[in-house]
PyMOL commands that place a pseudoatom at each C-alpha (Angstrom):
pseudoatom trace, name=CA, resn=UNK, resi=1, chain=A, elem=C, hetatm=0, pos=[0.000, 0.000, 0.000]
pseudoatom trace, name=CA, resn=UNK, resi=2, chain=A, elem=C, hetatm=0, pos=[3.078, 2.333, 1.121]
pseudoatom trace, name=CA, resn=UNK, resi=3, chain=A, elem=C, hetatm=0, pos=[3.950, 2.084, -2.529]
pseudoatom trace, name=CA, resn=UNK, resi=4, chain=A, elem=C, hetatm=0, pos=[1.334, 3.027, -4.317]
pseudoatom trace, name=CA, resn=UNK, resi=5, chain=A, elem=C, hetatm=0, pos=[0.753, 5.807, -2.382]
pseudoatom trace, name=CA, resn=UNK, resi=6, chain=A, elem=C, hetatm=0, pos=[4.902, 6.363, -3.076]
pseudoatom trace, name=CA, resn=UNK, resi=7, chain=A, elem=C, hetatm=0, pos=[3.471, 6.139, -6.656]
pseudoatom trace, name=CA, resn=UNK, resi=8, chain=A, elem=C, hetatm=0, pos=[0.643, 8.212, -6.479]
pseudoatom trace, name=CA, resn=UNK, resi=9, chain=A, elem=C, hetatm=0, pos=[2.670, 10.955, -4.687]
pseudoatom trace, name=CA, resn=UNK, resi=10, chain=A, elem=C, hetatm=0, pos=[4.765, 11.119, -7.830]
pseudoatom trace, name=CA, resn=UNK, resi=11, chain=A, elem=C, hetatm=0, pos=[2.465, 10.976, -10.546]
pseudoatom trace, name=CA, resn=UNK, resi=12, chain=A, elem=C, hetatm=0, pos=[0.781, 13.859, -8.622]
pseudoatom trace, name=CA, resn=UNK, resi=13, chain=A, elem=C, hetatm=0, pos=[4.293, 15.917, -8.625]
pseudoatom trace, name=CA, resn=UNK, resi=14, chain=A, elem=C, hetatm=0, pos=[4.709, 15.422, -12.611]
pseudoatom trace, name=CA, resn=UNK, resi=15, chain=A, elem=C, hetatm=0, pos=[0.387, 16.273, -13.401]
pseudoatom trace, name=CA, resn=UNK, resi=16, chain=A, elem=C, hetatm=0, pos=[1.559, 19.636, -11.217]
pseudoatom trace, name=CA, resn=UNK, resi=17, chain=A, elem=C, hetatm=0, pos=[5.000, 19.656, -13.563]
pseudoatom trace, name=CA, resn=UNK, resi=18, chain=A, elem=C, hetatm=0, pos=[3.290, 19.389, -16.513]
pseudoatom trace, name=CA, resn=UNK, resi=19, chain=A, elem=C, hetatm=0, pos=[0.685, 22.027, -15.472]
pseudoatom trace, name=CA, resn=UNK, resi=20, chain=A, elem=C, hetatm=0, pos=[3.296, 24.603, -14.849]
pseudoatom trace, name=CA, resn=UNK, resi=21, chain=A, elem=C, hetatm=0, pos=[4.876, 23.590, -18.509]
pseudoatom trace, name=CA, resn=UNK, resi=22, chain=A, elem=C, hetatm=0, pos=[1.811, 23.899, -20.110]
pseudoatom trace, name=CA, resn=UNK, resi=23, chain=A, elem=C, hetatm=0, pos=[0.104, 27.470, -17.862]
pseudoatom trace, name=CA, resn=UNK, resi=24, chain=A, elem=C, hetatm=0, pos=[4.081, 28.372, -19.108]
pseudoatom trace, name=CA, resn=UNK, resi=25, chain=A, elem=C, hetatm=0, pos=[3.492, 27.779, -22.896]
pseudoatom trace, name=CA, resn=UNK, resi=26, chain=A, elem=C, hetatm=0, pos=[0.182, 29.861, -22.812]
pseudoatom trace, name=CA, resn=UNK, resi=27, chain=A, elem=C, hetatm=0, pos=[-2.350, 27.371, -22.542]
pseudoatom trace, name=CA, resn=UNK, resi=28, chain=A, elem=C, hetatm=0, pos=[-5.615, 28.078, -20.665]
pseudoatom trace, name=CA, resn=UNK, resi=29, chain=A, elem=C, hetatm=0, pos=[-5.151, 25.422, -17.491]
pseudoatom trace, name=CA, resn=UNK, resi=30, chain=A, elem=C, hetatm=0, pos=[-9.099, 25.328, -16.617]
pseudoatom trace, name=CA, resn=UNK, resi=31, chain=A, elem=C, hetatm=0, pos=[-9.777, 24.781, -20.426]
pseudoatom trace, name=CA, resn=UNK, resi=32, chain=A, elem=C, hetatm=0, pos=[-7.206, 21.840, -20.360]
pseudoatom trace, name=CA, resn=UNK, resi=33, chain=A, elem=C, hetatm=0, pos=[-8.713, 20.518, -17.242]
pseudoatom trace, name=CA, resn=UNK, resi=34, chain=A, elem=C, hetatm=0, pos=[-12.135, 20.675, -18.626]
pseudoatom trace, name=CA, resn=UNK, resi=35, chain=A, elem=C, hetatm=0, pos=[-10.955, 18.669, -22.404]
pseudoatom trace, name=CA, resn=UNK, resi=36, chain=A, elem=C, hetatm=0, pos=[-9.292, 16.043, -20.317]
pseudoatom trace, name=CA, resn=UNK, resi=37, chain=A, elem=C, hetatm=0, pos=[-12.371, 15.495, -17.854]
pseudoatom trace, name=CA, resn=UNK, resi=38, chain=A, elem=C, hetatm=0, pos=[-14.669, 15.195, -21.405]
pseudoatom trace, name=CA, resn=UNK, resi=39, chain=A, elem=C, hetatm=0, pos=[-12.480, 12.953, -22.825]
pseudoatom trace, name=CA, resn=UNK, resi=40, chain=A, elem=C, hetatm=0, pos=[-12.418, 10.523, -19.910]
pseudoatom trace, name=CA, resn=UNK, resi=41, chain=A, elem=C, hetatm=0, pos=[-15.826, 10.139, -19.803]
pseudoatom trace, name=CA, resn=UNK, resi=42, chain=A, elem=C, hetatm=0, pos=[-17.537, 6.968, -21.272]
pseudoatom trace, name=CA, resn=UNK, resi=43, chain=A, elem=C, hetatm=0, pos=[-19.273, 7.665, -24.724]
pseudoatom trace, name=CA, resn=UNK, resi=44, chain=A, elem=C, hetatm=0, pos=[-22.550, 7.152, -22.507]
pseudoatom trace, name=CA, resn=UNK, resi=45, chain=A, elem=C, hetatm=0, pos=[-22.055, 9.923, -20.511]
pseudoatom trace, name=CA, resn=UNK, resi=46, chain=A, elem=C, hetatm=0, pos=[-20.521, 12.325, -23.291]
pseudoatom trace, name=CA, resn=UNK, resi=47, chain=A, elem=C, hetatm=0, pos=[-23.925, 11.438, -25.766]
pseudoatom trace, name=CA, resn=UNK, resi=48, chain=A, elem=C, hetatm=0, pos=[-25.970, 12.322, -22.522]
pseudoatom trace, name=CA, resn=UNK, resi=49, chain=A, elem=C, hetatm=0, pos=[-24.257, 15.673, -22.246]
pseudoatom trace, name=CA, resn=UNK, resi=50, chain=A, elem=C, hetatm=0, pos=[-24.054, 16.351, -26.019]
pseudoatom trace, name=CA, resn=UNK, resi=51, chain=A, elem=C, hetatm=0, pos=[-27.959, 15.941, -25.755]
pseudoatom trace, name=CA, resn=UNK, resi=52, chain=A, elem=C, hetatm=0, pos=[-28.953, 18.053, -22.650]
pseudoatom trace, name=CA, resn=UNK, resi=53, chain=A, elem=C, hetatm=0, pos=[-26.777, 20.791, -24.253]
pseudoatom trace, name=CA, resn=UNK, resi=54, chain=A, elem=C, hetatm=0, pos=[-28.355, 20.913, -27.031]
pseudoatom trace, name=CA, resn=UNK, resi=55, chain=A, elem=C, hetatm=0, pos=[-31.700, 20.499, -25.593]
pseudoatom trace, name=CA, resn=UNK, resi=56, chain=A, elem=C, hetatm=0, pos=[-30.706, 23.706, -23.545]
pseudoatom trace, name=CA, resn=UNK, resi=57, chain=A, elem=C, hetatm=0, pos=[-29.459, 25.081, -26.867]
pseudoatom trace, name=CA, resn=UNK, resi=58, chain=A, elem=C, hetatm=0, pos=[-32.329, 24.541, -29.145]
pseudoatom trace, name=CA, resn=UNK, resi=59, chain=A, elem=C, hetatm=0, pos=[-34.721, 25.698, -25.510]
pseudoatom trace, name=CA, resn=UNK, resi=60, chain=A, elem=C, hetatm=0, pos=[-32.603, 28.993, -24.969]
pseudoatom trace, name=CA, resn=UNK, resi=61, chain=A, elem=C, hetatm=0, pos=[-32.531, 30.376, -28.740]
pseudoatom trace, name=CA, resn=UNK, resi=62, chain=A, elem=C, hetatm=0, pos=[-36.144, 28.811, -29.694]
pseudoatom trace, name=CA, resn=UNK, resi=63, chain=A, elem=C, hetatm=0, pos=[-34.677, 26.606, -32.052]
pseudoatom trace, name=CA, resn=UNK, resi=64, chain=A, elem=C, hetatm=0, pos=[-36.735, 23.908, -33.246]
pseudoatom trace, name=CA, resn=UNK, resi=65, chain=A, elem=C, hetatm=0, pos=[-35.688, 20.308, -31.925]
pseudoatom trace, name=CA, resn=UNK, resi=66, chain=A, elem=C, hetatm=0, pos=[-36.454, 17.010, -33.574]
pseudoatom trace, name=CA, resn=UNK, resi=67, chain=A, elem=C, hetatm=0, pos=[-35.103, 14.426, -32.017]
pseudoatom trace, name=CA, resn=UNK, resi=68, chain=A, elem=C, hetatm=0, pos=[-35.236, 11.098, -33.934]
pseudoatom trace, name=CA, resn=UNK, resi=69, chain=A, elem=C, hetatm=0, pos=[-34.268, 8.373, -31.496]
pseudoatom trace, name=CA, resn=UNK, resi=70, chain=A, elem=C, hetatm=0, pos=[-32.484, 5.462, -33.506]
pseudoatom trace, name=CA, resn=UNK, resi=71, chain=A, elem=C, hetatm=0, pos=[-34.034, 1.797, -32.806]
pseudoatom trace, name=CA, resn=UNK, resi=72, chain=A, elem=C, hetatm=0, pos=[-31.678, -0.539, -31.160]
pseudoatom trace, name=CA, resn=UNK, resi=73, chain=A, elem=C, hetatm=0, pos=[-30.104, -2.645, -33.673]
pseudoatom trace, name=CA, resn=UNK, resi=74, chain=A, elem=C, hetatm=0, pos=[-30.778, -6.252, -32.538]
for i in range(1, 74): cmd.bond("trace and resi %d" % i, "trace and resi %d" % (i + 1))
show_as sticks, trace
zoom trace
């Protein structure tokens, strides 16, 4: 257990390394966070998103929204 927290201890130095490099070369560190959180999520959870905001979209500018929900293919 005392070694994997060793571990984790150092992977957490080199994420706040590689922030610092990054913040240093101009990039946006919240943006960055935010594209790596996305991009872990499962494609379950990313469709759900992509849906609600453009549900919130299509609500907020009166857009209409026609939603065609594909039949499972079995």
């Amino acid at each position: 257990m005392e070694r994997l927290m060793d571990e984790i201890d150092g992977l957490k130095a080199d994420l706040k390394d590689l922030r610092s490099e990054v913040k240093s070369a101009g990039f946006n560190i919240k943006a960055l966070d935010k594209l790596v959180a996305i991009r872990r999520k499962d494609a379950g959870e990313q469709e759900a998103e992509l849906l609600n905001d453009l549900m919130l979209y299509a609500h907020a500018t009166g857009a209409p929204l026609d939603i065609v929900v594909p039949e499972s293919a079995e």
